[in-house]
C-alpha positions as CSV (number, residue, x, y, z in Angstrom):
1,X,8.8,-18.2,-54.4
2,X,9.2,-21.1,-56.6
3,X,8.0,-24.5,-55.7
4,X,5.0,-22.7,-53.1
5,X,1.4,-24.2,-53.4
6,X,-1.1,-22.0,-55.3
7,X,-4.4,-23.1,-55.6
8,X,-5.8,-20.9,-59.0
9,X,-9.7,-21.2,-59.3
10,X,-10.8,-20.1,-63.1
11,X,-14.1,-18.1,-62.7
12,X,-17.0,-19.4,-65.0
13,X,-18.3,-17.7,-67.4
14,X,-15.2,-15.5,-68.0
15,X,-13.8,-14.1,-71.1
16,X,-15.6,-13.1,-74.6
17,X,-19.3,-12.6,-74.5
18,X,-21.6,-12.9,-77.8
19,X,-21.7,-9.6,-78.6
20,X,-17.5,-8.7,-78.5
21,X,-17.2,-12.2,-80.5
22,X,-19.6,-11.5,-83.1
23,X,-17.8,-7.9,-83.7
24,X,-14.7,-9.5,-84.0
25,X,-16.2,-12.4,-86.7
26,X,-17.6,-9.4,-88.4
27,X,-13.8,-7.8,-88.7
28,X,-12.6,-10.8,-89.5
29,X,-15.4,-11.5,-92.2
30,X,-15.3,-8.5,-93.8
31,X,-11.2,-8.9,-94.2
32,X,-12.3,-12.3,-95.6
33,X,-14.8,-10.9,-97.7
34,X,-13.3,-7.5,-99.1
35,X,-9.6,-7.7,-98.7
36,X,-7.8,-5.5,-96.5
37,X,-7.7,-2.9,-95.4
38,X,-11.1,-2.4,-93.5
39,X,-10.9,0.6,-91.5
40,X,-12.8,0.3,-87.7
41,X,-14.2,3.4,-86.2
42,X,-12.7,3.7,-82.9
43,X,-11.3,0.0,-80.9
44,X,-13.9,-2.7,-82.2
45,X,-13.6,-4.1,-78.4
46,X,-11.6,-2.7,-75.4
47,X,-8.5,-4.8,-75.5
48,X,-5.1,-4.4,-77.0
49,X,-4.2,-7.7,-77.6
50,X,-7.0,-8.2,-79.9
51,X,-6.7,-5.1,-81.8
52,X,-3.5,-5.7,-82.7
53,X,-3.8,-9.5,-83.4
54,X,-7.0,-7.4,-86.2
55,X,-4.6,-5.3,-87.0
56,X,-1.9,-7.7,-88.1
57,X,-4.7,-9.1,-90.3
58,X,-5.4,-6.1,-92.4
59,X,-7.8,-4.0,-89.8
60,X,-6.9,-0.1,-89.4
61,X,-8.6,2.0,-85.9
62,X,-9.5,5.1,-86.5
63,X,-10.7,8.0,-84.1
64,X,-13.4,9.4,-86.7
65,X,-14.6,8.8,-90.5
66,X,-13.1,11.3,-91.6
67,X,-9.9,9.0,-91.6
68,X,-11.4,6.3,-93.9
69,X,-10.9,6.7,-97.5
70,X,-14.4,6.4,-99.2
71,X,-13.6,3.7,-101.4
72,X,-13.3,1.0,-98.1
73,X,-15.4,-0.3,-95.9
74,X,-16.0,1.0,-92.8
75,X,-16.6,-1.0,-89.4
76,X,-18.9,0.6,-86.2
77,X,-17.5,-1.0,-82.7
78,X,-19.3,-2.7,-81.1
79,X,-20.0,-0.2,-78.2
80,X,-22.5,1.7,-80.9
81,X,-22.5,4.8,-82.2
82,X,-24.3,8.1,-81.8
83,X,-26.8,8.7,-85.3
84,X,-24.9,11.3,-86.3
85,X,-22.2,8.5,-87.5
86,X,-23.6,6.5,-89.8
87,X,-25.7,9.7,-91.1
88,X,-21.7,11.3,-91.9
89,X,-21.2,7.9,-93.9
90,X,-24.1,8.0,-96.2
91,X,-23.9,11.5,-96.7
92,X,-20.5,10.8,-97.5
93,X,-21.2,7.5,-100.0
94,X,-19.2,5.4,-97.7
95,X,-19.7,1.1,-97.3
96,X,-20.2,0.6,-93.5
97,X,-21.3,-2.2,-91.5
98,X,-22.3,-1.7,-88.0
99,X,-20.8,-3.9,-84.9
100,X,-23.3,-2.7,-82.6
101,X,-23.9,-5.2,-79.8
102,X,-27.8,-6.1,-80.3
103,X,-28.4,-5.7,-76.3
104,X,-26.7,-2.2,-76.9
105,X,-29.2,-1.7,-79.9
106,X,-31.7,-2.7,-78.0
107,X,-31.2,0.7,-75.3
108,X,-31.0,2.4,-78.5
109,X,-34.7,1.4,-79.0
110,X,-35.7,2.2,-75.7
111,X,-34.6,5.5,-75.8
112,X,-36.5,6.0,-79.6
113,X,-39.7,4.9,-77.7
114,X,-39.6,6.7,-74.5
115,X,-38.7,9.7,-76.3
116,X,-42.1,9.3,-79.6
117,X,-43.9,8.7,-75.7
118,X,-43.0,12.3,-74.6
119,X,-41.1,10.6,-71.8
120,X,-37.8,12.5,-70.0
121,X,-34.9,10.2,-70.1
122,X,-32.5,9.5,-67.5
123,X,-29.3,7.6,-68.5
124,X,-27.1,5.6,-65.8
125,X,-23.9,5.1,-67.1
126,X,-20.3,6.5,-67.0
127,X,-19.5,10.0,-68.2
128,X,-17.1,9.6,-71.9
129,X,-17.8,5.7,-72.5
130,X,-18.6,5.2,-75.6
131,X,-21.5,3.1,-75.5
132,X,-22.8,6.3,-73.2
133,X,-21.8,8.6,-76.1
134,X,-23.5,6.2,-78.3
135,X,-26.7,6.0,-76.6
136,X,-27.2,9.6,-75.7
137,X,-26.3,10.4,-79.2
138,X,-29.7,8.2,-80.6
139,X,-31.6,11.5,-79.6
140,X,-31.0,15.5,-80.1
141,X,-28.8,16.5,-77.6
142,X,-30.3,17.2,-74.4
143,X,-32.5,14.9,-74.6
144,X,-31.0,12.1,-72.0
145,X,-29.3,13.4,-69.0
146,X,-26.8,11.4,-67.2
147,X,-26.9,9.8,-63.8
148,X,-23.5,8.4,-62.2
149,X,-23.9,8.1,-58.8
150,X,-26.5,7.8,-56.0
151,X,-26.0,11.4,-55.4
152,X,-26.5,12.0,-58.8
153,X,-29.9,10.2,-58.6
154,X,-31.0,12.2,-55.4
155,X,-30.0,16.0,-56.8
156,X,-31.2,15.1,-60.2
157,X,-33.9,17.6,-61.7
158,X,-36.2,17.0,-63.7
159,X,-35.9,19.4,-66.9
160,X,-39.5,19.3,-67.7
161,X,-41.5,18.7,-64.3
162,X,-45.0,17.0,-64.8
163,X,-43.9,14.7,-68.1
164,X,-42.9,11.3,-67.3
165,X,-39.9,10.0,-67.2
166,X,-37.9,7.0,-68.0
167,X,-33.9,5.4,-66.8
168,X,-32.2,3.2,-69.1
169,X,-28.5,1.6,-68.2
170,X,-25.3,1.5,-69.4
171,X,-24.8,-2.2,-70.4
172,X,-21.4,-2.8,-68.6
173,X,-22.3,-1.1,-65.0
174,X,-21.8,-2.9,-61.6
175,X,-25.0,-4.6,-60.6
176,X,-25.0,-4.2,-57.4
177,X,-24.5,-0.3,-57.7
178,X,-26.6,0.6,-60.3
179,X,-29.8,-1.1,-58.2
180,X,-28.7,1.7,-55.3
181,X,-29.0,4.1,-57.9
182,X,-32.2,2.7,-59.2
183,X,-33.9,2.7,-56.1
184,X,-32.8,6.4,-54.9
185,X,-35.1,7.4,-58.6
186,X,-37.4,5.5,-58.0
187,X,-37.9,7.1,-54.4
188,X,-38.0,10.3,-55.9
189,X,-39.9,9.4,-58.8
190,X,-41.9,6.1,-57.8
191,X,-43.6,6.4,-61.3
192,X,-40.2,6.2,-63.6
193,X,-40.5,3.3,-66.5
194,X,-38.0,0.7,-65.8
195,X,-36.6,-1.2,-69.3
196,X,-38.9,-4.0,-69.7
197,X,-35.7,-6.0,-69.3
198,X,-32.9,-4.9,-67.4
199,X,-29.8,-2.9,-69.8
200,X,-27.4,-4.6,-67.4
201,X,-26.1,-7.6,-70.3
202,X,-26.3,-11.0,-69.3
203,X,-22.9,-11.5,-69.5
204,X,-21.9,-8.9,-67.3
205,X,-23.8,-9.5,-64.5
206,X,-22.8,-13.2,-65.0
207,X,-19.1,-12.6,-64.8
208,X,-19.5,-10.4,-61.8
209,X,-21.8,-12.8,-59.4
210,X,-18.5,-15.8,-60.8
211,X,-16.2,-13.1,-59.6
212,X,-18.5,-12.7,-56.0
213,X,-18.2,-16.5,-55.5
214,X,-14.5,-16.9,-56.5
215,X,-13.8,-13.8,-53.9
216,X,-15.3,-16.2,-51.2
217,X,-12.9,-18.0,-51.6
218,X,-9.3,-16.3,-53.0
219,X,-6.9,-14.2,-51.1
220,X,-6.0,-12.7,-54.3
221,X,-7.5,-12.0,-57.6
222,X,-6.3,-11.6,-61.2
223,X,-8.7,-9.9,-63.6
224,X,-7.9,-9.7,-67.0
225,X,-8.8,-6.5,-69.0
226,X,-8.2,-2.9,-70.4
227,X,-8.4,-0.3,-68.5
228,X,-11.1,1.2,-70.8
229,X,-12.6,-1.9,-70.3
230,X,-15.6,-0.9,-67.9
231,X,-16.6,-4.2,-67.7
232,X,-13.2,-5.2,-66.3
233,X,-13.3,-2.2,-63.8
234,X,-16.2,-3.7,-62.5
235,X,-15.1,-7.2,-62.0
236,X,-12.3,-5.5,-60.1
237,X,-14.3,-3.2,-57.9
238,X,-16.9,-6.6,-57.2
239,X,-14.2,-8.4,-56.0
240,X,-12.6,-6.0,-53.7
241,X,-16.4,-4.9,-52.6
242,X,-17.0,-8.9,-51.8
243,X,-14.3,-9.1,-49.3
244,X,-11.0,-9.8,-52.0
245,X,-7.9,-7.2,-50.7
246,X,-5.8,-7.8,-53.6
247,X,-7.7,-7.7,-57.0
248,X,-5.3,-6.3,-59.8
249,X,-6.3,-5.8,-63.2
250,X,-4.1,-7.0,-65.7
251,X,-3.7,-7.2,-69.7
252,X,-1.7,-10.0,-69.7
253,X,0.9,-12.2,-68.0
254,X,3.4,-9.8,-68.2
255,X,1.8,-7.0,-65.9
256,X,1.3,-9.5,-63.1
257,X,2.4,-8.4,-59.9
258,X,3.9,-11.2,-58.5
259,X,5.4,-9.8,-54.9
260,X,1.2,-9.2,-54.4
261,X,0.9,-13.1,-54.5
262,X,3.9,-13.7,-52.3
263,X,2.0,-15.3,-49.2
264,X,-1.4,-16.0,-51.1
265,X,-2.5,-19.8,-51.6
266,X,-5.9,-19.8,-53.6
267,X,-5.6,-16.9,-56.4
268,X,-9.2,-16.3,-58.6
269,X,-9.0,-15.1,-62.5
270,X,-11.3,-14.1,-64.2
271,X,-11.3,-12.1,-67.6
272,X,-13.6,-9.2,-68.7
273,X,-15.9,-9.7,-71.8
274,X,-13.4,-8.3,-74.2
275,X,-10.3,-10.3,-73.2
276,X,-9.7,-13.9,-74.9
277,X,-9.1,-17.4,-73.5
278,X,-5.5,-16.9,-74.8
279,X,-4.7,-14.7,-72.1
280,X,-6.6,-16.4,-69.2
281,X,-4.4,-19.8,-70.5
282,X,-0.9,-17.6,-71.0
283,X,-1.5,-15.6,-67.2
284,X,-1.9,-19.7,-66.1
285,X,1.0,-20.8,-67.7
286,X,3.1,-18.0,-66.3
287,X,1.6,-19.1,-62.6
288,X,2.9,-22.9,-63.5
289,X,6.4,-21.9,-64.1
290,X,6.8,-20.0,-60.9
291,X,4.3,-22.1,-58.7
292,X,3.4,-26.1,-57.9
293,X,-0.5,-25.1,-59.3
294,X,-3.8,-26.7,-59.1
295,X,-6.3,-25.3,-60.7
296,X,-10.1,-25.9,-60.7
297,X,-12.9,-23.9,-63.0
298,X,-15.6,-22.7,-60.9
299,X,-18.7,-22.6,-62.7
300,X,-21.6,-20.0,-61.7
301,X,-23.8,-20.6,-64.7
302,X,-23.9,-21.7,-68.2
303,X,-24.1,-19.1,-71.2
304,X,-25.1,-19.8,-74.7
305,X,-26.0,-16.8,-76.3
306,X,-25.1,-15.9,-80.1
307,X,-26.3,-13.4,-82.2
308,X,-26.4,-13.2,-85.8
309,X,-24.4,-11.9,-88.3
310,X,-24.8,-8.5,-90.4
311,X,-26.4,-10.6,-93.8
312,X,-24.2,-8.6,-95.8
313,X,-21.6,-10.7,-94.3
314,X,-23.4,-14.3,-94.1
315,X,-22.7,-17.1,-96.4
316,X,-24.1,-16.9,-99.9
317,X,-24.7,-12.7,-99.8
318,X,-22.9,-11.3,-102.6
């Protein structure tokens, strides 16, 4: 294999989105700011590397507060959390500060809305996610039903017939599916509120139409993720739909299955919206030591979205 051509085309955008970087800043503020440890409900984003690089600095996961000693503080992931969560830490005195991506907060407040309007509540999303745990837990239970599929859409009924009803979306679904599943509602229910803007996050459906273009034009693809990451799934399931026979997700350089890439000459990587740059650069390098490599970024679109800071954890709060 060594000294073969490979032509590796670096999909743009790729990699962290605003809302996984700003809940790792907050992490790594509150270490700053408080001293470790600071205990994180739960993976602060879906990738190992960067827990563990958190961890190093002071950071300790936990499955549930009841883990966190009172006198630390306590950090929400960034997927969100059901009420319930931060109602146990006040009850229970604790200092929390919430990761919760702001376009993840903001299907929170849809679902507060539809609900004060008497609206039923259909949720599209993936069955155990957290951000789906989080969202349907923003209202009593029962409240939101979940929707998975296109069939899903078609059998769904109604649980009160004659109120009107309302979808909202995961924020990390496949574009292209989730408008099949949109329009089988709506042909049942033609008068079901849409989100004033779509759930979908920018960032998502930007890295999926780079991966769509980059497909074009690979005979192999390398996407860079978790497996929890459902935003990585997607990229992978995008490029296979788009016409790409060998998409492989990876974590990191070392999972790479090289015999795959063999007889391939252009090979696409991308990296889901929890993965750093580190890895994209370390899964290149391991490419230049095995292969004569060009490589060319392939830009779709521009992004430059930040959001804010908790205050607590801004310069000059005390």
């Amino acid at each position: 294999m060594t000294g073969s051509r490979k032509t590796l085309l670096l999909a743009a955008p790729r990699g962290f989105c605003a809302g996984v970087d700003r809940a790792i800043q907050i992490v790594e503020r509150t270490l700053e700011k408080y001293g470790a440890p600071v205990y994180v409900r739960h993976e602060i984003v879906h990738n190992r590397y960067v827990v563990e690089n958190l961890e190093k600095k002071g950071a300790v996961f936990v499955d549930e507060l009841s883990e966190v000693p009172k006198d630390v503080p306590v950090i929400f992931s960034a997927h969100g959390v059901a009420k319930s969560v931060p109602a146990e830490a006040e009850q229970r005195d604790m200092f929390y500060i919430d990761a919760t991506c702001p376009l993840v907060s903001k299907v929170h407040r849809e679902a507060e809305r539809h609900d004060k309007d008497n609206l039923e509540i259909v949720l599209i999303g993936h069955k155990g996610h957290p951000e789906v745990i989080g969202t349907m837990g923003q209202l009593e239970e029962g409240r939101i039903s979940l929707v998975e599929t296109v069939e899903d859409a078609r059998e769904f009924t109604p649980k009160q017939p004659g109120t009107g009803l309302a979808y909202l979306t995961q924020t990390t679904l496949s574009v292209d599916e989730t408008k099949d599943i949109v329009a089988a509602l709506q042909e049942r229910f033609p008068n079901i509120a849409s989100p004033k803007k779509e759930d979908i996050c920018y960032a998502t459906t930007n890295r999926q139409a780079a991966v769509k273009q980059l497909a074009d034009r690979c005979d192999g693809m390398l996407v860079i993720g978790a497996p929890n990451s459902s935003n990585s799934m997607r990229l992978v399931e995008v490029g296979r739909k788009q016409g790409c026979e060998k998409v492989f997700l990876v974590q990191r350089a070392t999972d790479i299955p090289w015999a795959e890439f063999e007889n391939t000459t252009t090979v696409g990587i991308t990296a889901g919206a929890s993965a750093p740059e580190t890895l994209v650069e370390e899964v290149v390098e391991a490419f230049s030591k095995r292969f004569d490599v060009t490589v060319e970024e392939v830009v779709t679109s521009e992004e430059q979205v930040t959001f804010k800071l908790p205050r607590v954890l801004e310069a000059g709060q005390a």
